[in-house]
BAVO-839938 format. One record per residue: x, y, z of N, C-alpha, C in turn; residue in one letter; residue number from 1. Coordinates in steps of 0.05 Angstrom, whole numbers, plus 5000, padded with zeros to 4 digits. Layout:
<nodes>
[node [X Y Z] [X Y Z] [X Y Z] "A" NUM]
...
</nodes>
This chain:
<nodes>
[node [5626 4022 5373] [5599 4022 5361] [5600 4008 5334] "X" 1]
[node [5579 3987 5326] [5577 3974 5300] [5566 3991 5282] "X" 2]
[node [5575 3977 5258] [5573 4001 5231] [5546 4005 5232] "X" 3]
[node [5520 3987 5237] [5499 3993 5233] [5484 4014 5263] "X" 4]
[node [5500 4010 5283] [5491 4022 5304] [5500 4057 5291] "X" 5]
[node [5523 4059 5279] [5532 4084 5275] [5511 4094 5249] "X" 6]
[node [5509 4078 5234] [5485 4084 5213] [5464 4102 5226] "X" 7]
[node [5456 4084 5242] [5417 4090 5250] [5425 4122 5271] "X" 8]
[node [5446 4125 5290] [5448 4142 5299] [5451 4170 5276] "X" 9]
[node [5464 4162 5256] [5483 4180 5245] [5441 4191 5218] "X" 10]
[node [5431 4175 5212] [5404 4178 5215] [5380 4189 5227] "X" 11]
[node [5393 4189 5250] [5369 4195 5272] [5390 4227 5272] "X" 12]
[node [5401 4229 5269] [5421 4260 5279] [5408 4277 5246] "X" 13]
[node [5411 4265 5224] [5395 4276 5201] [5374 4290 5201] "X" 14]
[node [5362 4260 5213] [5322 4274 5214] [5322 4289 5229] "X" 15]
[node [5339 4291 5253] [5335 4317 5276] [5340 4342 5266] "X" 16]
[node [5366 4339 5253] [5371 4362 5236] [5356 4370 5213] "X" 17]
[node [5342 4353 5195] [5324 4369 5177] [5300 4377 5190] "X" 18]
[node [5291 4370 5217] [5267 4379 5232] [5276 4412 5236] "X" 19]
[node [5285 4401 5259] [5302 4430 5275] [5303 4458 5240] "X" 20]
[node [5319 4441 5213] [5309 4467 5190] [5292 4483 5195] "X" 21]
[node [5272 4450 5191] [5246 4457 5178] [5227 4481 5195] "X" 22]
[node [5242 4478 5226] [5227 4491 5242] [5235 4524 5246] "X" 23]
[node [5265 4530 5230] [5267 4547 5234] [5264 4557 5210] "X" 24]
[node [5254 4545 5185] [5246 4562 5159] [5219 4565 5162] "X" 25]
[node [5217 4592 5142] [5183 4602 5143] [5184 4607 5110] "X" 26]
[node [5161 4617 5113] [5145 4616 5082] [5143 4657 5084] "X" 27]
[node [5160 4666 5058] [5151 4687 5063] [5127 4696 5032] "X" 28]
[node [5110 4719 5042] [5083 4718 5024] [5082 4731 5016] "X" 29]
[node [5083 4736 4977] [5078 4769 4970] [5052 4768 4960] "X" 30]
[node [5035 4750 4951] [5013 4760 4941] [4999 4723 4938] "X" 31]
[node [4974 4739 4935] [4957 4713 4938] [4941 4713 4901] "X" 32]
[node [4953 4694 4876] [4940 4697 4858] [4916 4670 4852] "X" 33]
[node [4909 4677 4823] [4887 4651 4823] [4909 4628 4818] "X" 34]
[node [4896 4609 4828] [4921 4582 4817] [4921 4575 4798] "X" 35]
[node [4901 4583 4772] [4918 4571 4745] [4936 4588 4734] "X" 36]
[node [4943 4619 4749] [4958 4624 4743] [4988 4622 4757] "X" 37]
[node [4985 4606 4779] [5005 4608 4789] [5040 4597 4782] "X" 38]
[node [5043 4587 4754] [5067 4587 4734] [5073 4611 4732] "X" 39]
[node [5066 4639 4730] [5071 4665 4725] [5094 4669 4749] "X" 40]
[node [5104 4655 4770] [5111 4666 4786] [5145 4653 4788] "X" 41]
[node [5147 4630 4767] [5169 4616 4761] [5192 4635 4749] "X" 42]
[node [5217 4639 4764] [5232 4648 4749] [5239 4670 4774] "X" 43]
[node [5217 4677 4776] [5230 4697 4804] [5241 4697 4822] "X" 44]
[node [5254 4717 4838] [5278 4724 4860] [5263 4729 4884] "X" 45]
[node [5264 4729 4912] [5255 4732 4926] [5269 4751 4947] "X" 46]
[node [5260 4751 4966] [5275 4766 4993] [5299 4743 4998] "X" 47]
[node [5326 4753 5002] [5346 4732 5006] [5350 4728 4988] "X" 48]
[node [5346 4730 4965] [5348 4717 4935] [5334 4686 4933] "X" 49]
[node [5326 4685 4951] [5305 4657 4944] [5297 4653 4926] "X" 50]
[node [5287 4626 4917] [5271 4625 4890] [5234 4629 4905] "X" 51]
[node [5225 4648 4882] [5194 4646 4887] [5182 4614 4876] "X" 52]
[node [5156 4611 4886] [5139 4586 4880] [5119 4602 4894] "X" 53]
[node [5094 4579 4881] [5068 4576 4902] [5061 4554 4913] "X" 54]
[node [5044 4558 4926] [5039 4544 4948] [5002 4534 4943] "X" 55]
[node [4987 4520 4923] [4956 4532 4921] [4942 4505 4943] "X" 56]
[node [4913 4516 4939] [4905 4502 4955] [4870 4516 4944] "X" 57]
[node [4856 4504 4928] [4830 4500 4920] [4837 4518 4884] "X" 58]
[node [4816 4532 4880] [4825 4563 4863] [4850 4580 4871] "X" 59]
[node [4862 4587 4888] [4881 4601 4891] [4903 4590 4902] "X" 60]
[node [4933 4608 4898] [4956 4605 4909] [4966 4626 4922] "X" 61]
[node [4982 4613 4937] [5004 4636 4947] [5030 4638 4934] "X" 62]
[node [5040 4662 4927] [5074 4666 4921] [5069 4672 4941] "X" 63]
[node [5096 4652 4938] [5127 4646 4967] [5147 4642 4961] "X" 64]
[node [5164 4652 4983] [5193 4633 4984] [5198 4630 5003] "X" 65]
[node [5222 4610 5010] [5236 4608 5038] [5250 4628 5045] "X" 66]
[node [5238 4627 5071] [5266 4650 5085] [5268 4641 5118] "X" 67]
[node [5288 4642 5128] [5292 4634 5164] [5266 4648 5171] "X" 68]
[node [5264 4640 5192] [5228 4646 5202] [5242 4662 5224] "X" 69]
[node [5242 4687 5223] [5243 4705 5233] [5243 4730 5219] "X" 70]
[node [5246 4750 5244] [5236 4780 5225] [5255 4785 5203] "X" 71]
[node [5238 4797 5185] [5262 4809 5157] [5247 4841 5164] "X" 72]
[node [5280 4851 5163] [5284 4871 5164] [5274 4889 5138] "X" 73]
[node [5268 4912 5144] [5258 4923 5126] [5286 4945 5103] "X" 74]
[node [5308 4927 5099] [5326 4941 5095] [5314 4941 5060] "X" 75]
[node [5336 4965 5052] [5328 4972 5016] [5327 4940 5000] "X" 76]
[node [5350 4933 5006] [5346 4907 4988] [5322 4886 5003] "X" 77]
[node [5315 4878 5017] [5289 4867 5019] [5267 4880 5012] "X" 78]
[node [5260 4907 5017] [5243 4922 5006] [5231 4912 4969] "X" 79]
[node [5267 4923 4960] [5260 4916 4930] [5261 4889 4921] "X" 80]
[node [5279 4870 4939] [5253 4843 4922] [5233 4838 4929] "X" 81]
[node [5220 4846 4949] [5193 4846 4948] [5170 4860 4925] "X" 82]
[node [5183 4882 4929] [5165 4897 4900] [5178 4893 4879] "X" 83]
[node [5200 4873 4877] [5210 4866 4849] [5186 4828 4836] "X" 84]
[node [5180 4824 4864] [5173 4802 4855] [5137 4808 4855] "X" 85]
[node [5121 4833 4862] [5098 4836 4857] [5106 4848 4828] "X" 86]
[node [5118 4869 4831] [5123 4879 4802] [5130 4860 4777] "X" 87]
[node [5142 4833 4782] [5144 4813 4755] [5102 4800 4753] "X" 88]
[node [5100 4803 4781] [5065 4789 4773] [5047 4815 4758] "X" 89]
[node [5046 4832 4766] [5042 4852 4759] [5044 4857 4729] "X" 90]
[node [5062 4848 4711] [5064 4851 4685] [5050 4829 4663] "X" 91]
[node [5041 4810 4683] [5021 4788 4669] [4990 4797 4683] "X" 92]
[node [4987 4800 4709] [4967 4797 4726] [4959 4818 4746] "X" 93]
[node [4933 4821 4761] [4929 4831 4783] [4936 4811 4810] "X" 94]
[node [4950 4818 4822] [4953 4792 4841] [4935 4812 4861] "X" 95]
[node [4929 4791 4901] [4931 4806 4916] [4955 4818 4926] "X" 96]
[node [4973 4841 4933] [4994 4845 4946] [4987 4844 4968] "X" 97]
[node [5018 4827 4982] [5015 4824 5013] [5034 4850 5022] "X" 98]
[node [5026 4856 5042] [5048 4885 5049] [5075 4875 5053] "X" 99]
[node [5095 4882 5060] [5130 4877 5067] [5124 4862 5102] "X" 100]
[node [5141 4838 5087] [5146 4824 5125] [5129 4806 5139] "X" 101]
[node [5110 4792 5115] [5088 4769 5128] [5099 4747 5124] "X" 102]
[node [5112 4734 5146] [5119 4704 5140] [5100 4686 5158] "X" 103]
[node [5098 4664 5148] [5073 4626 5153] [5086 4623 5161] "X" 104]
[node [5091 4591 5166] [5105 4576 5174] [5111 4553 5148] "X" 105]
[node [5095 4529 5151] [5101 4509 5132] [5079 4516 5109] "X" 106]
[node [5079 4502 5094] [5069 4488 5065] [5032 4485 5081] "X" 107]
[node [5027 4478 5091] [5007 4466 5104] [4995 4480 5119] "X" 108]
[node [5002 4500 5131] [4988 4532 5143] [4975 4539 5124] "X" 109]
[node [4992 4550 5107] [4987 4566 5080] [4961 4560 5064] "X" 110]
[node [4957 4527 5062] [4943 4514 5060] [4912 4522 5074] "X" 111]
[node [4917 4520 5093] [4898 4524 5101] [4886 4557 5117] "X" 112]
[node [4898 4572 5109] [4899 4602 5101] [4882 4605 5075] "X" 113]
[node [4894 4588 5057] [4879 4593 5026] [4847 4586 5035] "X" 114]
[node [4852 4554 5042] [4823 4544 5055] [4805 4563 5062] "X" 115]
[node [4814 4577 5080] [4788 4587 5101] [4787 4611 5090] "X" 116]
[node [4797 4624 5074] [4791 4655 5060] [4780 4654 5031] "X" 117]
[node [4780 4629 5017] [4775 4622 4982] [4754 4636 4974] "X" 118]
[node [4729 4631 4991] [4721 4657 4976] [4720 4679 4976] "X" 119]
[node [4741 4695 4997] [4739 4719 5002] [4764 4732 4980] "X" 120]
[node [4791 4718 4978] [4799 4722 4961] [4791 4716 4927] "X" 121]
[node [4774 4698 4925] [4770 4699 4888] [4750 4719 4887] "X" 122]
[node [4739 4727 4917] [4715 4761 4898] [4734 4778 4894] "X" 123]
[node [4766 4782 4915] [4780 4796 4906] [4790 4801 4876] "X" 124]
[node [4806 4775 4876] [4815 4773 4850] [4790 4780 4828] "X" 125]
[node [4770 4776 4828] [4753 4777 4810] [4747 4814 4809] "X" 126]
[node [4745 4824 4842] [4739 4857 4837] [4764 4866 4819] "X" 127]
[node [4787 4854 4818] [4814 4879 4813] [4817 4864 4784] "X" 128]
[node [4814 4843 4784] [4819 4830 4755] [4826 4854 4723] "X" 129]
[node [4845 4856 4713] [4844 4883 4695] [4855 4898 4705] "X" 130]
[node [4852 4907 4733] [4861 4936 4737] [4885 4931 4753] "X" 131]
[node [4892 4960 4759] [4916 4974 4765] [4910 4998 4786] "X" 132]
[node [4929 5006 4803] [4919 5029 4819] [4941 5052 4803] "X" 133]
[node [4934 5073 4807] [4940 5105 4802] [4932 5128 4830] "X" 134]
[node [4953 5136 4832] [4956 5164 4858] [4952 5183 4842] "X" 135]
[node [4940 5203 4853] [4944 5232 4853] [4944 5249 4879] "X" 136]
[node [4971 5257 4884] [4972 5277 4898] [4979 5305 4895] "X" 137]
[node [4975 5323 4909] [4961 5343 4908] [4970 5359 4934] "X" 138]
[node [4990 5382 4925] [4995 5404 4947] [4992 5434 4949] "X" 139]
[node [4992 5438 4968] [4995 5467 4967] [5026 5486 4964] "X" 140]
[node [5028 5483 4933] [5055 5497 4934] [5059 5529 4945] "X" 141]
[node [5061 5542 4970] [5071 5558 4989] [5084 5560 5007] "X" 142]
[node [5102 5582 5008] [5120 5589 5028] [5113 5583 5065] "X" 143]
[node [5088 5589 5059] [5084 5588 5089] [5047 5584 5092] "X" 144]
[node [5046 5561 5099] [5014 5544 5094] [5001 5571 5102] "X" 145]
[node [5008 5574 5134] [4985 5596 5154] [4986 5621 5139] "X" 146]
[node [5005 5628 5133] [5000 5655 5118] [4984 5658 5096] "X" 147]
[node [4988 5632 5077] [4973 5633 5062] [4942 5633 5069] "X" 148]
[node [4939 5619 5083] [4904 5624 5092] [4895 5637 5105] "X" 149]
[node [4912 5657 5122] [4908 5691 5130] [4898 5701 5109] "X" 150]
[node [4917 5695 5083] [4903 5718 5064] [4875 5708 5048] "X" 151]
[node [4876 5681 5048] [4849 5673 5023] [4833 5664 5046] "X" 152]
[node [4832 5667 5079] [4808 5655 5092] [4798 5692 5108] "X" 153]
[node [4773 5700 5102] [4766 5723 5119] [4763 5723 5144] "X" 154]
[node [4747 5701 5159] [4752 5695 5182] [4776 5692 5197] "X" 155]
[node [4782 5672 5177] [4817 5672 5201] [4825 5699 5203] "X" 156]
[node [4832 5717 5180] [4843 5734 5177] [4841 5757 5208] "X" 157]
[node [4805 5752 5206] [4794 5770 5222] [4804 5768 5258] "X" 158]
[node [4794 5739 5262] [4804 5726 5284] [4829 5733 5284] "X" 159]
[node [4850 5732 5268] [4886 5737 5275] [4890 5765 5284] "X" 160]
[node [4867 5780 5266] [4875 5812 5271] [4865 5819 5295] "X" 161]
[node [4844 5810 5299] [4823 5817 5339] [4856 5807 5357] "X" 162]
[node [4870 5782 5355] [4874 5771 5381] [4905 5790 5379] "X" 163]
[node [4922 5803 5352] [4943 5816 5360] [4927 5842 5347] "X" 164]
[node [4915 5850 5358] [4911 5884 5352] [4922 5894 5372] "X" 165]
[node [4934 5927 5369] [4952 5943 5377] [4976 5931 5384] "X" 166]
[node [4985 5906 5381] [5013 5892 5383] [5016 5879 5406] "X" 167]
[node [4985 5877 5413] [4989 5856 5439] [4990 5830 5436] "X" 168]
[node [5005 5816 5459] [5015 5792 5454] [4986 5775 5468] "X" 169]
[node [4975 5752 5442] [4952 5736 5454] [4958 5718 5475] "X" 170]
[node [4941 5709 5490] [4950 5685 5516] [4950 5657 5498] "X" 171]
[node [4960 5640 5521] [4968 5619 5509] [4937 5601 5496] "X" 172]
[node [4917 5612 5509] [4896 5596 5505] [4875 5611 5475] "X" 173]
[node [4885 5634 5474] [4877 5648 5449] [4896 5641 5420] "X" 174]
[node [4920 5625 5421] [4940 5623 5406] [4927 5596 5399] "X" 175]
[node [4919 5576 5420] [4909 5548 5411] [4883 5556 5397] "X" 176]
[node [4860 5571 5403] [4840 5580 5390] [4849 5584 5362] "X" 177]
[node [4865 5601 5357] [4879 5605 5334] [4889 5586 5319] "X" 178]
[node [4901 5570 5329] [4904 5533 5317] [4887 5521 5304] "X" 179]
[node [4864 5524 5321] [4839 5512 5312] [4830 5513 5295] "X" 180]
[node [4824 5538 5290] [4808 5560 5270] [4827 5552 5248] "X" 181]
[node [4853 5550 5248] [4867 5538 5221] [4863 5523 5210] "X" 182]
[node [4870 5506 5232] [4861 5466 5221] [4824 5470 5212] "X" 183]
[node [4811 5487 5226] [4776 5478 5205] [4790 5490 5177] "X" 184]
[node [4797 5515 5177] [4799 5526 5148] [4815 5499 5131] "X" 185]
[node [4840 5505 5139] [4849 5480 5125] [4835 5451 5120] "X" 186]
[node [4810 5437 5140] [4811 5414 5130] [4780 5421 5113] "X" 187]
[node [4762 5450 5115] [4749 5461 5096] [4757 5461 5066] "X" 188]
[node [4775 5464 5062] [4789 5467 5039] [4796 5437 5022] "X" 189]
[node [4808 5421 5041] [4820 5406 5027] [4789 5390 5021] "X" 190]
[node [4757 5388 5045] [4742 5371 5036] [4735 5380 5004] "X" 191]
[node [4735 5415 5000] [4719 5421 4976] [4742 5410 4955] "X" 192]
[node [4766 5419 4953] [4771 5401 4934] [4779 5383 4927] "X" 193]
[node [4777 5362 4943] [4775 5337 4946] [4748 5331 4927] "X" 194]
[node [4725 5337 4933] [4707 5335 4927] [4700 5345 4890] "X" 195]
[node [4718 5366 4898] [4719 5370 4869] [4730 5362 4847] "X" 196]
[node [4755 5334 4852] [4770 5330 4835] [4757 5306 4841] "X" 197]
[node [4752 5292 4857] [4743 5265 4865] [4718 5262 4844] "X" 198]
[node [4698 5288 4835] [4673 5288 4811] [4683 5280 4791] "X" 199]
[node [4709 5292 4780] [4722 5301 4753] [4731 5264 4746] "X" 200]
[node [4746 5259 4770] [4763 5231 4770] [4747 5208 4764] "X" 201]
[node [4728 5208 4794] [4705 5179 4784] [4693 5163 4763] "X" 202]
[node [4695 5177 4744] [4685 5167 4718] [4707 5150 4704] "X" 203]
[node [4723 5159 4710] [4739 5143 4695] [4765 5118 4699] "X" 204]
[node [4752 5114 4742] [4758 5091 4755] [4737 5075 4771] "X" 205]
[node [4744 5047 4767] [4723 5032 4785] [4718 5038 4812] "X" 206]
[node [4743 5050 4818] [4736 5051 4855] [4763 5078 4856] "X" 207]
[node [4752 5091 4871] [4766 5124 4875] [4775 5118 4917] "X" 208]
[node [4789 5123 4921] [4790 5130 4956] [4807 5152 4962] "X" 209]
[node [4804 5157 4981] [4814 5194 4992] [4835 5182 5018] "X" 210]
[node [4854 5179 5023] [4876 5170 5040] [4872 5196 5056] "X" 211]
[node [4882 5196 5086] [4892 5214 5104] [4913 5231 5091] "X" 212]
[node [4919 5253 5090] [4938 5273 5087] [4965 5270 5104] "X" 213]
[node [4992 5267 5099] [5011 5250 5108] [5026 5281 5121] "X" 214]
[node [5023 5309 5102] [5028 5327 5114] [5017 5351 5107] "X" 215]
[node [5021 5376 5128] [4999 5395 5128] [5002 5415 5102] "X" 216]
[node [5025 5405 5076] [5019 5417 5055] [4998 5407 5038] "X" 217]
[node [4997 5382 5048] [4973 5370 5029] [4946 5370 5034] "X" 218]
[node [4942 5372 5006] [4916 5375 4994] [4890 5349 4993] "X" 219]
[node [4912 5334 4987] [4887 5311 4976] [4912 5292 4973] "X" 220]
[node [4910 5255 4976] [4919 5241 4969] [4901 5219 4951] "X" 221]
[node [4900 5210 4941] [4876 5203 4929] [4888 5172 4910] "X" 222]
[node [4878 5142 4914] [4884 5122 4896] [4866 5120 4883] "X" 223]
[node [4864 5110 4858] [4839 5104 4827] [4851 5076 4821] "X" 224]
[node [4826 5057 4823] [4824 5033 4813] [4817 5032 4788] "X" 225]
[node [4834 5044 4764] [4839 5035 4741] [4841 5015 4722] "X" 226]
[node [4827 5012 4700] [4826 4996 4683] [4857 4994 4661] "X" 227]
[node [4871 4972 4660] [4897 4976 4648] [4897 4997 4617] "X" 228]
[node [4873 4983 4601] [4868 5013 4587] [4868 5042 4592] "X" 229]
[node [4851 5036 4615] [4841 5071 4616] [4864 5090 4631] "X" 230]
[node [4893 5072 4630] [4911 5096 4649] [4909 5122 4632] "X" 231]
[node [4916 5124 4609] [4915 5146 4599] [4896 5157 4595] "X" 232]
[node [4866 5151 4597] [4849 5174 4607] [4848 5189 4630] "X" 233]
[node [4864 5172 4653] [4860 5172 4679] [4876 5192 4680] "X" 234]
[node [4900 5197 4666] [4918 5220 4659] [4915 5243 4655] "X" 235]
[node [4887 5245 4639] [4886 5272 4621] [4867 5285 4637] "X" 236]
[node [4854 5257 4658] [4827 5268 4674] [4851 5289 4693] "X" 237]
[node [4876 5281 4704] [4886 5297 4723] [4888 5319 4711] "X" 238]
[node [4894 5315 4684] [4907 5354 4670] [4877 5366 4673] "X" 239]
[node [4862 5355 4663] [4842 5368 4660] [4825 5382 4688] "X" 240]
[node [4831 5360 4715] [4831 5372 4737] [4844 5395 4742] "X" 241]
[node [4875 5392 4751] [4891 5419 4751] [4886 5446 4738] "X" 242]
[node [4873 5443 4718] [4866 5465 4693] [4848 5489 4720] "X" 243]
[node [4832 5467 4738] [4825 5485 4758] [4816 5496 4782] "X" 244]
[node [4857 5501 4786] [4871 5504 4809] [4888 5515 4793] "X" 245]
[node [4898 5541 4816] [4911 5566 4814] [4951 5550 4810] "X" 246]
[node [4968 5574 4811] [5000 5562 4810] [5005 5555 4837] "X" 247]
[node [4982 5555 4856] [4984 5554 4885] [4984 5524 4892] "X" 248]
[node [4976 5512 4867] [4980 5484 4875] [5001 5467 4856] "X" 249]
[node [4998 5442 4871] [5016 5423 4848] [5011 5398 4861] "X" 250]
[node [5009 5385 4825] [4990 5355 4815] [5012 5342 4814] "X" 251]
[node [5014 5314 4826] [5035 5296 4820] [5020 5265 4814] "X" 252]
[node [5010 5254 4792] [5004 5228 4791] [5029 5215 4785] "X" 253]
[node [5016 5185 4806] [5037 5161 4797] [5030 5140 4791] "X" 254]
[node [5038 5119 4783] [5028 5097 4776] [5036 5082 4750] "X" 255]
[node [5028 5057 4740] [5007 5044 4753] [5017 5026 4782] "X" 256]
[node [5015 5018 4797] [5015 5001 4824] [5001 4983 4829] "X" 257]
[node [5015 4964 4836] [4992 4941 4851] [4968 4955 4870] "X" 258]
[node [4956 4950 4870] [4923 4957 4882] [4926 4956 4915] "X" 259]
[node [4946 4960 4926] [4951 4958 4959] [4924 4971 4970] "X" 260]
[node [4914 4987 4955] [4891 5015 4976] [4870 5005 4968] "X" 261]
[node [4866 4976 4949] [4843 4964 4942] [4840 4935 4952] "X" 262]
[node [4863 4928 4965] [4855 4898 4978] [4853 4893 5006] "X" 263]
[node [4825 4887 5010] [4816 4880 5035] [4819 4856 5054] "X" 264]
[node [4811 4837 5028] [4824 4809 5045] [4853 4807 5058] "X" 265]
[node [4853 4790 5075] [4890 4803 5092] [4886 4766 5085] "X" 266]
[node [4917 4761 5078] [4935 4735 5084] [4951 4741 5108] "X" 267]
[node [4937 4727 5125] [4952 4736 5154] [4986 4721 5152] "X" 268]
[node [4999 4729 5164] [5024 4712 5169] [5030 4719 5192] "X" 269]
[node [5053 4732 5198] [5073 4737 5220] [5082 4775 5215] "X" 270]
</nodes>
């Protein structure tokens, strides 16, 4: 083969090979900010240790980095550069956060992702702009949930005592009745004070939401769209909540957090 025949092959084997890359790298996405800020994102580590960049396309960008276009595992160390690299935006900015594990494809998807959502993401950016999210959760510190609401619910109480009076054993279909009658008491309870801390709270966040209860000690889970000032009011609002509720419970706020329970727009990926 002549040197130039070996050239153009040894060429043509290149471009195949930087295709074949290109096809197996993806774009992975932690958050969608406005594009003049998207310098804020220089300097950062990514999943794999990649370097972060953006990607913009009108008013907004995406942080990204490369990663093989396939699934990333949700192991501890990908976890934390992911929230290591919202948490560096986070200390200049509200970004949107993308959840763990959305990878694009090229430069030019992305693109046109930004395209077709721009203005759904800049009302975002514009609702969270300033703020910060804050948790409060909220349990029932006791030994034993049902017992406890034998004693502070009269009804149940009553219903428990009818179905084992004289030490008889209830049927299986009077035991599920009995279930029942728990779960209303219990999810009675948690609406009133839900309701009642959710009065106390609102004032002093733009946007309050009540999450599902993850387990049956809990009370209330609750995110506050906070103003970066107002965390420490948002603070005192919890003491001041707790002040009333018995030693039967217990207050745990956290925060501040990227706004995950406040962003609607989705950057779809993979």
């Amino acid at each position: 083969m002549s040197n130039d025949a070996a050239s153009l092959a040894q060429t043509a084997d290149d471009s195949m090979a930087a295709q074949q890359g290109a096809a197996r790298s993806g774009r992975y996405l932690y958050a969608v900010v406005n594009a003049a800020q998207a310098g804020l994102c220089d300097g950062l580590v990514g999943v794999g240790e990649g370097s972060v960049y953006a990607i913009s396309d009108g008013q907004v960008a995406a942080v990204v980095s490369d990663v093989p276009n396939q699934r990333i595992r949700p192991e501890r160390r990908n976890l934390a550069a992911h929230q290591a690299v919202i948490k560096g935006l986070m200390d200049e900015v509200t970004p949107l956060p993308m959840s763990f594990g959305n990878i694009a494809g090229d430069a030019e998807e992305i693109r046109g992702i930004l395209r077709a959502n721009q203005d759904a993401f800049l009302g975002q950016l514009q609702r969270l702009e300033g703020k910060v999210e804050m948790g409060l959760r909220v349990l029932w510190e006791v030994p034993n949930i049902f017992e406890y609401f034998i004693h502070i619910n009269n009804r149940l109480r009553a219903l428990r005592d009818e179905l084992f009076r004289g030490g008889r054993e209830p049927s299986q279909a009077d035991k599920i009745g009995l279930g029942r009658a728990f779960d209303r008491a219990l999810n009675e309870e948690r609406t009133r004070h839900t309701a009642t801390v959710t009065d106390l709270l609102a004032p002093l966040c733009a946007e309050i939401q009540a999450n599902e209860p993850r387990e049956e000690r809990e009370v209330m889970n609750l995110a506050g769209l906070v103003a970066r000032d107002a965390q420490a009011a948002f603070e005192q609002g919890v003491f001041e909540a707790a002040k009333l509720f018995d030693n039967d419970y217990s207050f745990d706020y956290n925060g501040p957090w990227p706004p995950y329970n406040f962003v609607s727009a989705e950057l779809s990926g993979r």
